[in-house]
N, C-alpha and C positions, 0 to 999 in steps of 0.2 A: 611796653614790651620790656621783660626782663633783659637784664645785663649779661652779655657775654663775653669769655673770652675769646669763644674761639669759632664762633658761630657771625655769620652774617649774614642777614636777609637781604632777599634783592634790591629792596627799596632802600640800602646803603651802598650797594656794589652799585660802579661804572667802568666802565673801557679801561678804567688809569689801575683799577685794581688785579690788574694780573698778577704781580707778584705774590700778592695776598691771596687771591682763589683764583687761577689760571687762567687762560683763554677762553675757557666753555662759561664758567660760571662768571665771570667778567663781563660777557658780548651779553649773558642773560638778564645780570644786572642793570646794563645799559639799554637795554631794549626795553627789562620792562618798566626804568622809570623814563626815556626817551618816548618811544615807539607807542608804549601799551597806550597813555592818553592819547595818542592817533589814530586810535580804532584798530591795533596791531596787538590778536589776543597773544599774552604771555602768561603760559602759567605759572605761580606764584609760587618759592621754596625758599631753599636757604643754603645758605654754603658751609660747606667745613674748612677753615683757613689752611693753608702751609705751613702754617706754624702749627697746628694741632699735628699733624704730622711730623715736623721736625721734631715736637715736644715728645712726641712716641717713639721716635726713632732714638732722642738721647735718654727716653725716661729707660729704655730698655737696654741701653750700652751696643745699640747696631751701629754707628757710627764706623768705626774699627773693621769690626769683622767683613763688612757691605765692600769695604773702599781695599779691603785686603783681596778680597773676591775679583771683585771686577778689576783690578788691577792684574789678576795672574790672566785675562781673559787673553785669547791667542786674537787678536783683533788683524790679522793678514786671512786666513784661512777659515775660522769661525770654529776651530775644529771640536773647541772644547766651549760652546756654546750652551748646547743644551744641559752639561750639566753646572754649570755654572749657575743657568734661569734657576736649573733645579733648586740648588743649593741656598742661592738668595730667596727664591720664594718662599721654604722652610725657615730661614731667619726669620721671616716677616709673619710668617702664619703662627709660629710658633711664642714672638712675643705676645705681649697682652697690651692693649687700648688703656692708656692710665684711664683711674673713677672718675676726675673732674673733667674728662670729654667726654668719655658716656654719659655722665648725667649731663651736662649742657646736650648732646646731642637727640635725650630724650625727652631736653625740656621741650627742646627747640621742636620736635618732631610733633608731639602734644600743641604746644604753640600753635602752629599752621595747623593741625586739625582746627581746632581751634577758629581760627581764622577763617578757615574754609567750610564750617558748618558740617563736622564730620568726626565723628567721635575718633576711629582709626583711618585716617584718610590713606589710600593707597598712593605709594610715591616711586617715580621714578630714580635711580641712586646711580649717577653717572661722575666716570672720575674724568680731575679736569688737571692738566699739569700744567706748571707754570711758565714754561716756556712753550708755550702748545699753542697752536692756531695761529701764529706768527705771520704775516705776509710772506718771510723766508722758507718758511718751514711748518708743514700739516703733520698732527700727530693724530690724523685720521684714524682710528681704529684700531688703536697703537694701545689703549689700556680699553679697561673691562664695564661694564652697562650690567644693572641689576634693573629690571621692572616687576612690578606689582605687587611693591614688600610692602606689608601693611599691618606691622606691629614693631617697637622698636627694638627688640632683641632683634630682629632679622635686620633692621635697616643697623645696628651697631656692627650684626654681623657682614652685614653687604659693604658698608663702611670698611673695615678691615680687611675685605679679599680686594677692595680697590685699592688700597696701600699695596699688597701682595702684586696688583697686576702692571703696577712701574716699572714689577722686574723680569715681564713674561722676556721671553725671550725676543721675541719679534720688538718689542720696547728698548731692552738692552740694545741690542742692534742699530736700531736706527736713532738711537742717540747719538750714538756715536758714528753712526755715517753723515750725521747731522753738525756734526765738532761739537755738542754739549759732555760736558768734561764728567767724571763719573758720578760724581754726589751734586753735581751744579741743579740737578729737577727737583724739586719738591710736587708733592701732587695734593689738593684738595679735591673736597668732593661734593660733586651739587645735588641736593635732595629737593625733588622737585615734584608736584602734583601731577598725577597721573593720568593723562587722555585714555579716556577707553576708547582706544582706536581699536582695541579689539573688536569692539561691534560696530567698525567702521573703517576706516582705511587711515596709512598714514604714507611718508615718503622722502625725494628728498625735490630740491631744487636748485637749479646753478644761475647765476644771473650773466651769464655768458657760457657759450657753446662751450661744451668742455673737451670735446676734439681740436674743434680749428681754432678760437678763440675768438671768436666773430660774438661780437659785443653789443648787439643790438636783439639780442633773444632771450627769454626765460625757458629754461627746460626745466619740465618738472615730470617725473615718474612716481609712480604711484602703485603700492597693492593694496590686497583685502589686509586687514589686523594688522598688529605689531609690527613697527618699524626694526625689527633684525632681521628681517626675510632679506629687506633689500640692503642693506648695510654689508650683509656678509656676502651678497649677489645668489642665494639660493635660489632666485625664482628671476621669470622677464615679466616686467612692469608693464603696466601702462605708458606713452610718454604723451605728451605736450611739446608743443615748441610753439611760442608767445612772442607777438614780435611788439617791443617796447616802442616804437613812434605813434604809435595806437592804441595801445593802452589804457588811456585817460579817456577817448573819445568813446562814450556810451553808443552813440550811435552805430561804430564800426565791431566787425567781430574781429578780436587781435590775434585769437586763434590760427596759425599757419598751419598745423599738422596736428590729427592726432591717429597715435598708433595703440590697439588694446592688445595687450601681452597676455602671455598665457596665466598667469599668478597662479601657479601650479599648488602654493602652498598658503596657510593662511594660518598667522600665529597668534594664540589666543591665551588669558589668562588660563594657568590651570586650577584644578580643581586646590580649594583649602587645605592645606597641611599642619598639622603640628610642628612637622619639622622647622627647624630656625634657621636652615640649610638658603642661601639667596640663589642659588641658582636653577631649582624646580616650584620656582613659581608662572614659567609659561609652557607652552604644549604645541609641535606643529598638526595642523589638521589639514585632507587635501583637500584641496577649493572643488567646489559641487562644478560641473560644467558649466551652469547655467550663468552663475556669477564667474567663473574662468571670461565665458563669451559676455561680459556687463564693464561698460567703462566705472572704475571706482567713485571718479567726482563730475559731476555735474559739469558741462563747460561755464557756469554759474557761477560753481565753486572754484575751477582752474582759474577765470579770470581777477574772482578777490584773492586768491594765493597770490598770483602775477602780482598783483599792483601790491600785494604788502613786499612781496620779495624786490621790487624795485625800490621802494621806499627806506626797506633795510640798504638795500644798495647804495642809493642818494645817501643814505647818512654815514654810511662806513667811509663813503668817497671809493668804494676800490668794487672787481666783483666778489660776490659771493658764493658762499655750499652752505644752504641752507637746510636744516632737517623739519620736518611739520607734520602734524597729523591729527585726525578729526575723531571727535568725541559722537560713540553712537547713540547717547544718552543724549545730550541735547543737539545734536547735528553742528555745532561750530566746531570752526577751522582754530588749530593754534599753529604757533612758532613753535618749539622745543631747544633749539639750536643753531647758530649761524657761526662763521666761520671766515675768513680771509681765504676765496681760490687764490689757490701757491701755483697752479705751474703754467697758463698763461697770462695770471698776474705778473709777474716777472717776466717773461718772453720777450725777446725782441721778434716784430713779427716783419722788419724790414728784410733782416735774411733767413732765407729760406735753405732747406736742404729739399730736395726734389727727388721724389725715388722712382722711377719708371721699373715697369716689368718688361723685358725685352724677347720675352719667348709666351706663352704656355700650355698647358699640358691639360692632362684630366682632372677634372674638379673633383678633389675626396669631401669636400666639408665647407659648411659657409657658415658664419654666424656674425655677429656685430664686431666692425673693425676700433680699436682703440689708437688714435692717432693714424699717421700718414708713410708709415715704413714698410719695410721689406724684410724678411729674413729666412735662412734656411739653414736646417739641420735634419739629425737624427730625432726621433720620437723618442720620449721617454714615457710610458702612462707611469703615473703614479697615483695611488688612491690616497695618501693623507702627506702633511710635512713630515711626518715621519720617516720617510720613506725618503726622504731628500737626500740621504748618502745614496743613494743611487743614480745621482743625475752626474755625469758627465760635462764638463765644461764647453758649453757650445749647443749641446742637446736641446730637447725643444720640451717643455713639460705638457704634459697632455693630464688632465683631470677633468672629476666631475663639476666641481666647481674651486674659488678661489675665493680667499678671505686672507686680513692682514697675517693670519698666522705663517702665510708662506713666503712673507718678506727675506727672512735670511737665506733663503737658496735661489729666489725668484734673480738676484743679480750674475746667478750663474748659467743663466740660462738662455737661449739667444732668441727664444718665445715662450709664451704658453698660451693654452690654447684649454676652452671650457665648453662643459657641455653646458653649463647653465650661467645667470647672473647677467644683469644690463648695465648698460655704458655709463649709469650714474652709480654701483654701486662703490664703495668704499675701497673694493678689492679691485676695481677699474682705477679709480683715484691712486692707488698705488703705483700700479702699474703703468702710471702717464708718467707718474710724478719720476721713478725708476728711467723713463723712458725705454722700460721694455715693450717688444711689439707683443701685444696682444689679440685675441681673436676671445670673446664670450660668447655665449648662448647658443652656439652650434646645436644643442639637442644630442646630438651622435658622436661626438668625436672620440671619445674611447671607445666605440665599436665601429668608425670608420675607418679608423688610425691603427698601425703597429706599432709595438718597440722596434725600434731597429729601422724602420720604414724611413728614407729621407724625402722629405717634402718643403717646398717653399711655403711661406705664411704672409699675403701680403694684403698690405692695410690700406693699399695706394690706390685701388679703385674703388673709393667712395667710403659708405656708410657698410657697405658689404665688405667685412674680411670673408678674403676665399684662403683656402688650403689645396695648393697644388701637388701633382706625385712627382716626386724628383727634385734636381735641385738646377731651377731655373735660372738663368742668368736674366739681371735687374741692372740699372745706372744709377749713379744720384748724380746732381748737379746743384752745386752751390749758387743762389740766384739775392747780391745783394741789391735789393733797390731803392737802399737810402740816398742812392747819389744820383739815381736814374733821373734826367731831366722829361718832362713831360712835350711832348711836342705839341705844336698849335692844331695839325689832323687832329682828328680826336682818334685813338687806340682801341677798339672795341674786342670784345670777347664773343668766339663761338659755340655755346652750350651748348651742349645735350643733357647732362645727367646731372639733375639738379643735386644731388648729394654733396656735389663737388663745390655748390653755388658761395657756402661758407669761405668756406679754403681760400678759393679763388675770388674772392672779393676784398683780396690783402693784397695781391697783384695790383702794380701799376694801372688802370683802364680808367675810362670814362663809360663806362656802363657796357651792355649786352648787343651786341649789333644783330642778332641773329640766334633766338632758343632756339628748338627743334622742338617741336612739342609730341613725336613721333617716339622719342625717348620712352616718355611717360607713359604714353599709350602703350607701348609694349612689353615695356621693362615693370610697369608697376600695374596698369589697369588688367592688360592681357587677352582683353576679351575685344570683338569685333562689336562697334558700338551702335551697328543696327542689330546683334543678338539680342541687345536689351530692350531695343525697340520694338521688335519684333519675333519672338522666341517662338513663336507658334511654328517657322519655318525647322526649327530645328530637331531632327528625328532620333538620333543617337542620345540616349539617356546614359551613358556616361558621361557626356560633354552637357548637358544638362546639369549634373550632379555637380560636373567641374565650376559651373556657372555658379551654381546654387550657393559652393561652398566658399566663394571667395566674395559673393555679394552676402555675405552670411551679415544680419542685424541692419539690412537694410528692406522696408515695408515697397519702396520701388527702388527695381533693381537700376533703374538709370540714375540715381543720384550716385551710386557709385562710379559711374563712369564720371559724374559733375563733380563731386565731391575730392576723386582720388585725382584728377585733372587740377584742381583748383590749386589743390595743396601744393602740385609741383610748382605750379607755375609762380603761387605768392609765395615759395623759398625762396628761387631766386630772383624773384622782384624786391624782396626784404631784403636776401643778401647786397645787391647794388643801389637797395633804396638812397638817396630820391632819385639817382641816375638814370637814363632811361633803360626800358629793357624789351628789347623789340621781339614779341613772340609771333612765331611764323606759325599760322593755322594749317591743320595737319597736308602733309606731303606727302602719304603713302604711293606707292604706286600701287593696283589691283593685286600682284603678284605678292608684295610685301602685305595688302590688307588680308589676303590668305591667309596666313601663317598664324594671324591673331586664333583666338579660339573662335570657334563656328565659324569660324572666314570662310570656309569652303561653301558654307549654304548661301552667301550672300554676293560672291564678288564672279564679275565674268575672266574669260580665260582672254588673254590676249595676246595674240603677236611678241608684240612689243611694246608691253608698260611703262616702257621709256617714256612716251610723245606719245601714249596712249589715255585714261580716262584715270588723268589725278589733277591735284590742285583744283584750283576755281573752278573748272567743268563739273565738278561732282558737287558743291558745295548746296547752288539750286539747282540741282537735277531729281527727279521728281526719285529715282535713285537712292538716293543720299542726303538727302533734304532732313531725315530727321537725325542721321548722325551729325550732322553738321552743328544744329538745331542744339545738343546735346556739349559740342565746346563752344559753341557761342554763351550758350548759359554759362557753364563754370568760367568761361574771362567775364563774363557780367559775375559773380560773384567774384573775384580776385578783383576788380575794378570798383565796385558799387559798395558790396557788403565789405571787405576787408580794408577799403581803402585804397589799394597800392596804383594810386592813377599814374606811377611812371610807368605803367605798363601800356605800349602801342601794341597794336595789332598789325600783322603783316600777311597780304594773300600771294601766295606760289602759284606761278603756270598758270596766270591768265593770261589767255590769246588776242582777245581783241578786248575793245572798247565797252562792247555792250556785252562783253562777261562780264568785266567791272563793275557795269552799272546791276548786272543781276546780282552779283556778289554781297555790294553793297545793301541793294535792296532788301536780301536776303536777311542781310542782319540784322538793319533795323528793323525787320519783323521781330526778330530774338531780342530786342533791348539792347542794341548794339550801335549807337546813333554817335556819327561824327561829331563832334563838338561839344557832347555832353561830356560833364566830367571832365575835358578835357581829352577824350580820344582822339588819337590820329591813326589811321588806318595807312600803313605804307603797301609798296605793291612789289613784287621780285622783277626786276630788269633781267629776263633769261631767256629769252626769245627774240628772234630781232624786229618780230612786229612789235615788239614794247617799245626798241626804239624809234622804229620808220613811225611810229604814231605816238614819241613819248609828250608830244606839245598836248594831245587829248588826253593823254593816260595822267597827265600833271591838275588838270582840271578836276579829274575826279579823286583823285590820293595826296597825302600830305605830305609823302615824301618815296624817296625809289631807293632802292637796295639792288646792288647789280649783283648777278648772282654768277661771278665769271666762268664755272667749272660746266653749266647747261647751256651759258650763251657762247662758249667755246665750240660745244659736241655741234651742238644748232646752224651756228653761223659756218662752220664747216662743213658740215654734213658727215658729222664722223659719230661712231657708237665708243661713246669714253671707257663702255665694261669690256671691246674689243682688243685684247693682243696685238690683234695682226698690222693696226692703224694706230696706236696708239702712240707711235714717233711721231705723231702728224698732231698729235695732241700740244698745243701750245698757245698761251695766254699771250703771247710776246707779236704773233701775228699781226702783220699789221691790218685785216680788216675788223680782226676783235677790237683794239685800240682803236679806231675809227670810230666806233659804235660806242665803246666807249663814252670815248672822248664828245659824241654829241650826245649821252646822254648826259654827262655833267652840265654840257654848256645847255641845254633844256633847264634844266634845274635851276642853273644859278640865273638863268634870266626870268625864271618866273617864282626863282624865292622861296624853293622848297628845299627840302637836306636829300642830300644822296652820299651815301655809304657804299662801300663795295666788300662783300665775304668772300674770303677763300684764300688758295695757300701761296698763288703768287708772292704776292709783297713779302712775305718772309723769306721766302729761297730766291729771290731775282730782283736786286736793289735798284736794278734797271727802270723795272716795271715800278716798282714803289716812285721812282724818280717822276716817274711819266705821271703817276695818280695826283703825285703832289704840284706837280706844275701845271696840270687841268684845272686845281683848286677842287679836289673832293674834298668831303668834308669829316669823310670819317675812314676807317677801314678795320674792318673784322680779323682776329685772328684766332685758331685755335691754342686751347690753353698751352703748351708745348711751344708753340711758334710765337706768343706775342714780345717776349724781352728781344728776339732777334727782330720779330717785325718793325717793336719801337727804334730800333736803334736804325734799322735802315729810314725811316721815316726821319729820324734825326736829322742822317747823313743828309735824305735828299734835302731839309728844308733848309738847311745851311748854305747847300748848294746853289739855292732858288733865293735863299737872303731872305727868306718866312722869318718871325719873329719866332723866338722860341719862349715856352709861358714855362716859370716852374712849379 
């Protein structure tokens, strides 16, 4: 290999050489002489040094002028920003590249043809700066990317507007919100072989949750062509969510979730030009329906991504933002880019800020939530940053979409909110890093939304940001629990909506006492799960259509019901992995199974659905036998196929003895056999025949969960949804405690666990006092309630002289 100065090929760069070719061209050097012998493909290029840059910036006399510039910059108000960018860009555009880097740069560029068996090899020409990718500090999207220059007048010329793009505006800025001083960045720039991911897909990946920072997941997103669709968030992706304890095992699927986005756009090499122009070498096209409705990678392909994005992980030691993307030419996957995740790599995730919505209103707009806040304002639409003197201090920016370019005004703003782009792209990454609340991919919010209109924007229930009208009132609450002592009950969680399962798996607990699996079914699946079984009952062909379009790319429409079941359940079985996580089989009542789509053709009318025909009654009832049949399957897939055996099963509202035994029965028809794998089947204590007969009911279950809110109504004779009785409502009773009290003592003499769900122990330290001197063993709490319930649990065990574990 010829001698250069100012050139270096990968297989010279490592991690240490940041100063010399930046973070990008650094992490690529080191992967691909680390990584690539691991079977980790990296395509092959070469760096332009920061000294080749320095040497252009003195050979041309910009020194001076550059530091004169950015020194008169109004850095309180930004006011004289834009023409500042302006002004420095023109310095740079308008010097000239000394000959002795151009010709190294076209030795070097022939070289790697060369190398690569290609007379003009086509290359990707990404700028990399030298304080950039930092653990501290992401220069995400902060300069400029040239693809499919494939002659070297263009790549000298693509070379050159990457000097020019150190000084966009959005770059200036965040240098200095950054404390990098004004001449302290130099930029190189990596010329690197080009993936035709045009005739294939590319994307990005994060090696931890990049909402809650729940660290035991790969997310990976994905479109058709060219990775700028999602980088600048023009289109919603495909995602992945990969759960790393499974990973390695061939025999499990590690897949937790996949969701197919609409990939609205698809960016592709354009047609050959004469021009020497670098920036109309690609072209967007709109994606054909057919491939819109098509997942981009193979679960094949998702799981070799996975396990190389872990592997880059293992050896960075930290997580990751990794960018990748697949050649349609020979079908392999490459790396392109990795990076240090900045914003909960750094996080302390012992304290929390907690943001409750305390009212709400009409829902204008929903689209993917970007972190866990609240905020409300005035609407602003804007259609470009240009337009950003318009925004008001506090305003909320409403747009079509978001990319780095709208950093300098995005800080003034108290949301924004898109109709397009997903949660991994680049212009999301900003706006965590900002910690502005966000809202993407709504579809409508510029023609949901007014100027003027004041609406809340809140991120705080779940994966769903909604957009409410008006201006809501919300709480936060500071929750530190690094000092929090663990008590010897164990603390358990009351789920419903898995979205949350990330988040809350940084809370204080010992696992899940109690999912609702009823969540899932209605919040995500929607449909009544004997429609799928039986659709011939159903006569209305729009609910047909409804049916049709939401099991859309499934050949039987009942895997969707297994399928979209599964995935909730192994979130938050991952999230609490290996803890246990006790899911309760579904508890509709008739009235609530109504409501599902086609509910009407299949469920009877009743009285009173209270103590009418749900739980274990329906399970083998000739009835409901094959919805039953239908989650028995998807926890034999969360269980068998995914692995996640800290998943128990738990049956509601069984009356007697020989429902149990039918129940049971029931399952192991379905593949649901006690002691395989390790299942334990527990059973609801919510009736008081569960406890007059809890000595038999012990015999056939592994453990009891007392479910106090039914064994209240029950053991009273009171309707808990009633007004008129509802002072009479009270856990504090002393024949509830009775019942109680002997279901414990059943339990601990025959050596099973018993837990109790519900909201006593957190409001009534009384009642907590009584649980822990019976010796339960656990106790449930909902998310909101469990730092108060620990702490009453504290109190009582202190009281009782329990050991306390930290």
């Amino acid at each position: 290999m010829a001698k250069y100065k100012h050139i270096l090929f990968f297989n010279q760069i490592g991690i240490e050489a940041i100063d010399k070719v930046g973070g990008k061209n650094a992490s690529l050097g080191e992967m691909y002489n680390q990584l690539n012998p691991k079977g980790i493909n990296i395509p092959y290029g070469f760096a332009i040094t920061a000294a080749a840059y320095r040497h252009f910036r003195k050979a041309n006399n910009l020194e001076k002028p550059l530091e004169d510039l950015l020194f008169s910059l109004d850095t309180k108000q930004y006011s004289n920003l834009s023409s500042i960018g302006e002004k420095a860009r023109n310095i740079i555009l308008s010097a000239t590249i000394p000959k002795e880097i151009r010709d190294e740069i076209e030795a070097a560029y022939h070289s790697l043809s060369e190398q690569c068996s290609n007379n003009n090899i086509d290359v990707a020409v990404r700028s990399s700066a030298t304080s950039e990718d930092l653990p501290s500090a992401s220069f995400a999207g902060q300069m400029q990317s040239f693809l499919n220059i494939n002659d070297a007048t263009q790549l000298i010329n693509a070379v050159h507007h990457c000097f020019v793009s150190l000084y966009t505006n959005r770059a200036i800025k965040y240098r200095h919100d950054m404390g990098f001083s004004k001449l302290d960045i130099a930029i190189s720039v990596g010329v690197q072989q080009m993936v035709r991911s045009d005739k294939a897909a590319s994307g990005v990946a994060f090696t931890i949750d990049p909402d809650s920072g729940f660290e035991n997941t790969i997310i990976i997103n994905s479109i058709w062509g060219l990775g700028e669709n999602i980088v600048q968030g023009t289109v919603t992706p495909d995602e992945w969510i990969v759960f790393k304890p499974t990973l390695e095992n061939t025999d499990l699927d590690p897949i937790l979730k996949r969701k197919c986005g609409r990939k609205e756009s698809t960016m592709i090499y354009a047609d050959k030009s004469t021009s020497s122009s670098p920036e109309n070498t690609i072209s967007n096209t709109d994606t054909s329906l057919e491939k819109q409705n098509q997942f981009s990678l193979s679960d094949k392909e998702v799981i070799q991504l996975s396990q190389w994005c872990y592997k880059i992980e293992k050896h960075y030691r930290k997580p990751m933002d990794i960018e990748w993307a697949k050649d349609g030419l020979n079908n392999q996957l490459y790396i392109v880019q990795a990076r240090p995740e900045t914003v909960h790599g750094k996080a302390n995730k012992q304290v929390r800020e907690i943001y409750t919505l305390k009212e709400k209103s009409t829902l204008l707009a929903q689209g993917i939530a970007l972190g866990d806040k609240i905020s409300s304002g005035k609407v602003r639409i804007l259609n470009s940053p240009q337009e950003g003197h318009l925004l008001q201090d506090g305003e909320i920016i409403v747009t079509d979409l978001t990319n780095p370019d709208w950093d300098p005004i995005m800080k003034r703003a108290s949301a924004i909110i898109t109709n397009k782009g997903g949660r991994t792209s680049h212009a999301a990454i900003v706006a965590r890093e900002l910690g502005t609340v966000s809202v993407v991919g709504c579809g409508n919010a510029t023609a949901a939304l007014k100027n003027g209109q004041e609406i809340t924007v809140s991120c705080a229930e779940g994966k769903e940001g909604n957009i409410y009208e008006g201006l809501l009132k919300w709480e936060i609450t500071k929750q530190d629990f690094s000092k929090l002592e663990m008590p010897k009950t164990d603390p358990m969680l009351i789920l419903a909506d898995p979205e949350r399962a990330f988040e809350l798996s940084h809370y204080p607990n010992q696992g899940v006492g109690l999912m609702r699996m009823e969540f899932a079914i209605s919040n995500t699946i929607k449909i009544h799960p004997l429609a799928l079984c039986e659709p011939e009952k159903i006569t209305d062909q729009n609910i047909v259509a409804e049916i049709a379009a939401l099991t859309k790319g499934y050949e039987d429409p009942k895997n969707y019901f297994i399928d979209k079941l599964a995935e909730a359940v192994a979130i938050v079985a991952a999230a609490f992995y290996p803890k246990e996580v006790i899911v309760r089989m579904s508890d509709f009542k008739s009235n609530e199974y109504t409501n599902l789509i086609a509910g009407k053709y299949y469920e009877p009318h009743e009285e009173n659905p209270m103590i009418g025909f749900r739980g274990a009654s329906r399970y083998y009832s000739d009835f409901y036998r094959k919805g039953f049949a239908l989650e028995c399957e998807a926890m034999k897939k969360v269980r068998d196929k995914m692995g996640l055996h800290n998943v128990k099963l738990m049956i509601p509202f069984c009356r007697t003895v020989e429902e149990g035994e039918n129940v049971l029965n029931e399952m192991t028809k379905n593949g649901l056999v006690q002691g395989i794998n390790g299942l334990e089947v527990y059973v609801m204590i919510e009736i008081p025949s569960n406890v007059l007969m809890a000595d038999e009911f012990a015999k056939l279950f592994d453990g009891f969960s007392i479910g106090s809110n039914d064994l209240t109504q029950l053991t009273l004779g009171l309707d808990r949804d009633s007004a008129l009785v509802s002072y009479l409502f009270d856990e504090e009773n002393p024949a509830l405690k009775y019942l109680i009290k002997e279901t414990i003592r059943v339990a601990k003499r025959i050596d099973i666990k018993v837990g109790l769900c519900g909201q006593a122990p957190s409001d009534i330290p009384q009642f907590t006092k009584f649980l822990v001197n019976e010796g339960i063993d656990s106790i449930s709490f909902n998310p909101d309630a469990l730092i108060k319930g620990i702490k009453n649990i504290l109190d009582a065990e202190k009281k009782t002289k329990r050991p306390i574990l930290m």
